[in-house]
Structure formats: C-alpha cells, structure tokens
C-alpha positions in Angstrom: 0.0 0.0 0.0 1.0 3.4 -0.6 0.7 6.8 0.5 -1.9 9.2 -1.5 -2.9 12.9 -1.5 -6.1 11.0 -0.4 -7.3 9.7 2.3 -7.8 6.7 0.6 -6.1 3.2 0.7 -4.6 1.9 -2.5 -4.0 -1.9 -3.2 -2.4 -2.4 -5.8 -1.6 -5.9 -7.2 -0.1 -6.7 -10.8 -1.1 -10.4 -12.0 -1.3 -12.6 -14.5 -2.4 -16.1 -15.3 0.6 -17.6 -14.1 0.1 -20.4 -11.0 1.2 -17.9 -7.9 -0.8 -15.5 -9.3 -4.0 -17.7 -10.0 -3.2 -19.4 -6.7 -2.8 -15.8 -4.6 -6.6 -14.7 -6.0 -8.7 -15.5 -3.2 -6.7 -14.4 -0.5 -6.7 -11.1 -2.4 -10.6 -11.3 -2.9 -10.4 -11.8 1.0 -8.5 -8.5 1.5 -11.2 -6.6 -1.0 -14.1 -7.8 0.9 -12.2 -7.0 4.5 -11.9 -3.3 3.5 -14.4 -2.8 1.2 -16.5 -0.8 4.1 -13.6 1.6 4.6 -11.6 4.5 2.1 -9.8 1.9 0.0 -9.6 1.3 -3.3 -7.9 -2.3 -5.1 -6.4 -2.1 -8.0 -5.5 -4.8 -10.6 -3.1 -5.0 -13.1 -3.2 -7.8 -15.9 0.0 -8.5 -17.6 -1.7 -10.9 -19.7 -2.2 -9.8 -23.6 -5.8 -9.8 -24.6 -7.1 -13.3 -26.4 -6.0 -13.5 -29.7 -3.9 -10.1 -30.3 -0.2 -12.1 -30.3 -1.6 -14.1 -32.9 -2.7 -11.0 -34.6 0.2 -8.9 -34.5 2.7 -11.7 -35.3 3.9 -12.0 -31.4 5.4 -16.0 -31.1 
C-alpha cells in the first residue's frame, strides 16, 4: 500500500495467469471484501495480452 494525496487506501496488485498469481486470487478477494466498508480502493493489473492479439500482431 502506498501513500496518496487521499485519504484513501490503495492496493495495488499486478497479475497474471501464471500459478502464484492464479493461486494468490482468493486471499486477495479476502483483502477486497475486508476493506471494502472503509476509504480503499484495489487495483489490478493484468500482464496478460488480450485473447487472440499475439496471434494477430505476429507475437510468437
């Protein structure tokens, strides 16, 4: 978590579809639910590209 010109909490959590990652999800679903009454805010990041586009732009 980090400091903010806020009083806000931010989360934020950069993922992908790897096995930790997958395997980390509900504890992080967990932590959403456990401070979803208060200032906080949980944000994701996907590494992951989009279905289809590596094929598309010649990516191997």
């Amino acid at each position: 978590m980090r400091k903010n010109g806020t009083n806000k909490m931010r989360l934020f959590n950069v993922w992908s579809t790897c096995g930790q990652c997958v395997t980390e999800f509900p504890e992080l679903v967990t932590t959403a639910r456990n401070f979803g009454l208060r200032d906080f805010e949980f944000i994701t990041i996907s590494t992951d590209w989009p279905r289809g586009f590596r094929e598309s732009e010649g990516i191997p």
